[in-house]
N, C-alpha and C positions, 0 to 999 in steps of 0.2 A: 496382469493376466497374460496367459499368450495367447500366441496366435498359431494354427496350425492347417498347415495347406494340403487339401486332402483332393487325392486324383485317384478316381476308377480307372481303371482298364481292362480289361478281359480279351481271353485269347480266341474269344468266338465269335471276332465280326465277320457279317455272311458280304456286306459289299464290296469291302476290300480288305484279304484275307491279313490277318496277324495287324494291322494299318496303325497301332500306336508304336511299334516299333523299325515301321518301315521307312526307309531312305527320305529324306525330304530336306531337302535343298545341302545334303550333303551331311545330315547329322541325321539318326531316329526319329521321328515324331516325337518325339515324349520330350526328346531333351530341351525343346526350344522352351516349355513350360517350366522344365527343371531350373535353367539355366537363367529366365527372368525371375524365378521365386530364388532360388539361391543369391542372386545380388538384389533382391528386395531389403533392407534392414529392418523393416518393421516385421519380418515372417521370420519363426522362430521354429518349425518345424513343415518337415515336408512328406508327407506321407504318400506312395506311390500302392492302392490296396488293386494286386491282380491275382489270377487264379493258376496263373501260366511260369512253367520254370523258365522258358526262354523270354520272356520280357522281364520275368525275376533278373536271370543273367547281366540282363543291357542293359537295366538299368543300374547294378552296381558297379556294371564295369566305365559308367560315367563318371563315380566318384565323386559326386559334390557332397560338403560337410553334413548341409540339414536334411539330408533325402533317404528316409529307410522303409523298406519291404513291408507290407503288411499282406501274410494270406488272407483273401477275402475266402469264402466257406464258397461251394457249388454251385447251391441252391440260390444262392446271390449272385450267381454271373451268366443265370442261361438267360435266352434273348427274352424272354417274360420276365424278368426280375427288372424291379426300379431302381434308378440310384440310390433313392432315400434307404432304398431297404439295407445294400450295403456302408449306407451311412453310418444307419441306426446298427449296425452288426458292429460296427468298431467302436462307436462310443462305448456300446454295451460291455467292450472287449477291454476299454480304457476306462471303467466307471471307477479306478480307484485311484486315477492319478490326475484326471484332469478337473479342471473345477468348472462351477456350470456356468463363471463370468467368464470363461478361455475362447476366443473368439476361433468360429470354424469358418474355415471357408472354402467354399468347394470349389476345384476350377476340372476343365475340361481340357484332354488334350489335344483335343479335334478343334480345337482353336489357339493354332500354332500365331498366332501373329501375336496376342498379349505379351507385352511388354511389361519389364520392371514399373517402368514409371506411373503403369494403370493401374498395378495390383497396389501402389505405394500410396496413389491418392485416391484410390478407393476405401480403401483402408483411415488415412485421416479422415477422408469423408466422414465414414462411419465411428472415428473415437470423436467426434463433435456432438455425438448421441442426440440425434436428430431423428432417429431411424430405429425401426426392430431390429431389420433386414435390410439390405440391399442386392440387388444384380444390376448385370453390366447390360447399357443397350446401346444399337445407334439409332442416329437420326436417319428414317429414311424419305426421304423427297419423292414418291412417287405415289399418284393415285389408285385406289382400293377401291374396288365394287362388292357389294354382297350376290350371291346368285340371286336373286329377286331383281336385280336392276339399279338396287337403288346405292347411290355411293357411298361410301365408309370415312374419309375423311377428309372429304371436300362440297362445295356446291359446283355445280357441273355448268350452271346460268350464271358463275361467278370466278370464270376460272384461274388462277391466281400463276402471278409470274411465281419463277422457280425462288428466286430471290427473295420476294415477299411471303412463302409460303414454310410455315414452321412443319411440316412434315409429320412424319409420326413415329414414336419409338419403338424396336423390335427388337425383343431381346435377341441376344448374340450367343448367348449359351457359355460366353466366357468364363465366366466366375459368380459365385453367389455367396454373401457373406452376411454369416447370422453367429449369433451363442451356441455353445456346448446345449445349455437349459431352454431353448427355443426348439429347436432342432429336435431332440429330445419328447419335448410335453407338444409339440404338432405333430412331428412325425413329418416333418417335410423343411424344403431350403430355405422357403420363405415364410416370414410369420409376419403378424402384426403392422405395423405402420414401414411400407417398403419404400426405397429409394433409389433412384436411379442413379449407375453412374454412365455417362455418357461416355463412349468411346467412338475414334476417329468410322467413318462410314468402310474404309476399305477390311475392315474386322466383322465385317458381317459375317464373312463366309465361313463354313464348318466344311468337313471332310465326310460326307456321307457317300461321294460315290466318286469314280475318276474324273469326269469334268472337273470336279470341285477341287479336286488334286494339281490339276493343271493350273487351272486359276491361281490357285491359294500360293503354288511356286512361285508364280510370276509377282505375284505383291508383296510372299516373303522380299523375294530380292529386290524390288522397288525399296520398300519399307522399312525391313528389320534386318536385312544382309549387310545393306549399305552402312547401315549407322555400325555397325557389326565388323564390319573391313575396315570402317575411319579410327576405329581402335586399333587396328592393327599397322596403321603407317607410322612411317620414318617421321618422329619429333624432332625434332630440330630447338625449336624456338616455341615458349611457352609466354603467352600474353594477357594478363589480367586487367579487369577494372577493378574499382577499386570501391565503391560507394554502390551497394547494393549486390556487392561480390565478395571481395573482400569483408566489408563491414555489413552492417543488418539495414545498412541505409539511411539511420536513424542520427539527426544532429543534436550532439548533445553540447552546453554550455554549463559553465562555472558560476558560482557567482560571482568571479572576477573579466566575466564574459570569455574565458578561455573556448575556444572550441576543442571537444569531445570525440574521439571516433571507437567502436567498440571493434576488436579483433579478433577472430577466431584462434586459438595454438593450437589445432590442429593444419588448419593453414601454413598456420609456418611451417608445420615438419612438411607439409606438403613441398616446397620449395627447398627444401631438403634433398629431400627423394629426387626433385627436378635435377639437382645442382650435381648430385651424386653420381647421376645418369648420364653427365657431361651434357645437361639439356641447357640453352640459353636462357633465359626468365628474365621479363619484362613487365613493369604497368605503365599502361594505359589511359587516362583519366582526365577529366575534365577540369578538376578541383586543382588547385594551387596551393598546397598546404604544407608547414614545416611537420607536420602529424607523418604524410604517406611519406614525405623522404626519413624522414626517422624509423618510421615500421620496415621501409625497402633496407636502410641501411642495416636495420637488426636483424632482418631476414637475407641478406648476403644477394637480395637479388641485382643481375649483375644493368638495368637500365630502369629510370624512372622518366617520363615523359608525364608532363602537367600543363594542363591547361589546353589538349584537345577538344575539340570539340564537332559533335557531326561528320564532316568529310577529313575533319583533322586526326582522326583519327585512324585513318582509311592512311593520310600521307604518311601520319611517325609512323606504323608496322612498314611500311615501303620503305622509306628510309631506313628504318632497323633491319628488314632481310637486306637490302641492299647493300648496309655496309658489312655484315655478317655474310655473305652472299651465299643467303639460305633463301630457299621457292616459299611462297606463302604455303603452298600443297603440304611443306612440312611445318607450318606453324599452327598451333592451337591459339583460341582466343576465345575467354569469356567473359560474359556479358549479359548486362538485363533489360537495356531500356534504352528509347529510340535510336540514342545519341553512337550508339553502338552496332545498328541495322548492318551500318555498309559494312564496313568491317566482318563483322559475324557473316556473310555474303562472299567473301572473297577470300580466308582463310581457308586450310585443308582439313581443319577440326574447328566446326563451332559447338558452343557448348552454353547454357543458360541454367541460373538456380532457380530454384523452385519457386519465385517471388518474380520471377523476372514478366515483363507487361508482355501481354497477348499476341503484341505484333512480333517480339521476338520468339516468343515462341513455336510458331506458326511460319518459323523458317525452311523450308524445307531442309529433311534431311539434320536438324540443331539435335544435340544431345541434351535432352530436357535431364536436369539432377533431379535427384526426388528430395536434398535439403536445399533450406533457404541463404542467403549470402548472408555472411556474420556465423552461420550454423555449422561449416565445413565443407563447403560446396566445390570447392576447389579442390579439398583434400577426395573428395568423393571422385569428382575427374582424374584425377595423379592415378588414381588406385584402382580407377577399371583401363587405365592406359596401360598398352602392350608397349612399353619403351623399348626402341630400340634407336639409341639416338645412334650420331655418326660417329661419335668419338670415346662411346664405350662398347 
């Protein structure tokens, strides 16, 4: 089945005029939506349906591969028309080529902070087919009253620390993902059995008037600028682990008791690419194995360090810039799980696979992968790296 990512816009917002193709934080509004669905891998199309020649314009003069024009009709884009209705206009438009298992999903581009990695695990979320539908929401932590007095999602005689209190979800307006044939026989985004996906609390905010424009700058560049520029530094020195990075994590044995490790070959070209870039490459690891000096030695990389562990790991990268005498600012390193914290803390690129445990996660500023280690996860990092090492 595919998958196709479909964004309204129209040339008639009254709060701020032309507002999906104005300046924001240095690129159009639109692009920040484009440009996380384009390095999505699981989205296979991207549909941009406006009414306006000059947002027609900017957005082909962005150029990304999956992103094509669709005229939405008039009557579909004055301030009284609903989304669904130019939903339902384009399926109608595409009733001979899409099938009705083709996953839709609608995203908005008044919520510029969505990132790749939301649209990717909302997306597995929903092929676990759990779900009719899904939309995106956060958690929000604060107390609701109804105009009668009486409160909405708390006891007021009972009032709960912030910490102990699971809050409430509100949708975010991000994204909405349902069937071609859902969509279709309701007439609207959501059908049937719906499911949340949670997204970080600073994605609440939408663009409906300038205050909101202000705000939403300021978290772009917290949030999605920063992770955004750490792609774009001087590499230097490229650092892996190696068990739940490298590998899928998983130990396997012989029946001569051999130990097992499975590897990804896309990995290797990954270190390829490193090596070709004049980039240093190194692992990392805790394990002591003639397996990872065998894999290091067939992949050309040029340092293997075993038997780190915790803060040990934190010493070999200092030893290794040190005797390279490259800044950590210019070393990447990735990693999944605890042993790996400090490390992933003190590099100028950290980066995590899609498997990797919560605390690493939850690094400020980590480039979460949307594959899992053993799956290409590395090759995934090499390939949204701006390489510009020192010595090519």
């Amino acid at each position: 089945m595919a998958v196709i990512a479909f964004i309204p816009i129209r040339g008639g917002s009254k709060s701020i005029p032309l507002k999906n193709i104005k300046n924001f934080c240095g690129y159009p509004l639109i692009y920040w939506n484009l440009l996380a669905l384009e390095q999505s891998p699981e989205i296979d199309e991207v549909i941009v349906a406006t009414d306006y020649d000059e947002i027609e314009s900017v957005v082909e003069s962005i150029k990304f591969s999956k992103v094509s024009i669709y005229r939405r009709l008039w009557e579909n884009a004055t301030d009284t028309a609903s989304t669904e209705s130019v939903m339902l206009e384009y399926l109608d438009w595409r009733s001979g080529d899409l099938k009705e298992s083709d996953i839709f999903m609608l995203v908005q581009a008044t919520s510029p902070l969505t990132q790749s990695i939301h649209f990717s695990e909302a997306l597995k979320m929903y092929g676990q087919g759990a779900f009719d539908s899904i939309l995106s929401c956060v958690r929000i932590k604060r107390f609701y009253w109804h105009r009668d007095g009486t409160p909405v999602n708390y006891d007021y005689m009972n009032r709960p620390l912030r910490q102990n209190f699971d809050g409430i979800m509100m949708e975010n307006g991000a994204f909405y993902i349902n069937t071609v044939a859902n969509v279709r026989k309701g007439g609207n985004r959501l059908s049937g059995k719906i499911g949340i996906y949670e997204m970080p609390e600073y994605t609440s905010i939408e663009l409906d008037n300038q205050d909101d424009w202000l705000l939403a700058e300021n978290l772009m560049y917290k949030y999605v600028c920063t992770a955004e520029s750490k792609l774009r530094r001087k590499v230097r020195l490229f650092i892996s682990d190696v068990d739940g990075v490298l590998t899928d994590g998983s130990m396997y044995y012989s029946e001569k008791g051999d130990e097992l490790k499975r590897f990804h070959t896309y990995d290797g070209m990954a270190f390829k690419i490193l090596r070709e870039a004049g980039i240093k490459t190194a692992v990392i690891t805790s394990e002591n194995t003639r397996i990872v000096e065998n894999r290091a030695k067939k992949l050309k990389i040029d340092f293997v360090v075993q038997g780190s562990t915790h803060g040990g790991k934190v010493e070999a990268a200092r030893e290794l810039c040190e005797k390279l005498n490259i800044p950590m600012e210019e070393t990447v390193y990735v990693g999944d799980d605890i042993n790996c914290y400090e490390l992933l803390n003190e590099v100028g690129i950290a980066a995590c696979p899609d498997n990797a445990v919560q605390k690493i996660k939850l690094i400020p500023g980590i480039i979460r992968l949307s594959r899992k280690g053993g799956e290409g996860a590395v090759r995934e990092l090499v390939d949204s790296l701006r390489l510009n090492s020192g010595e090519s």
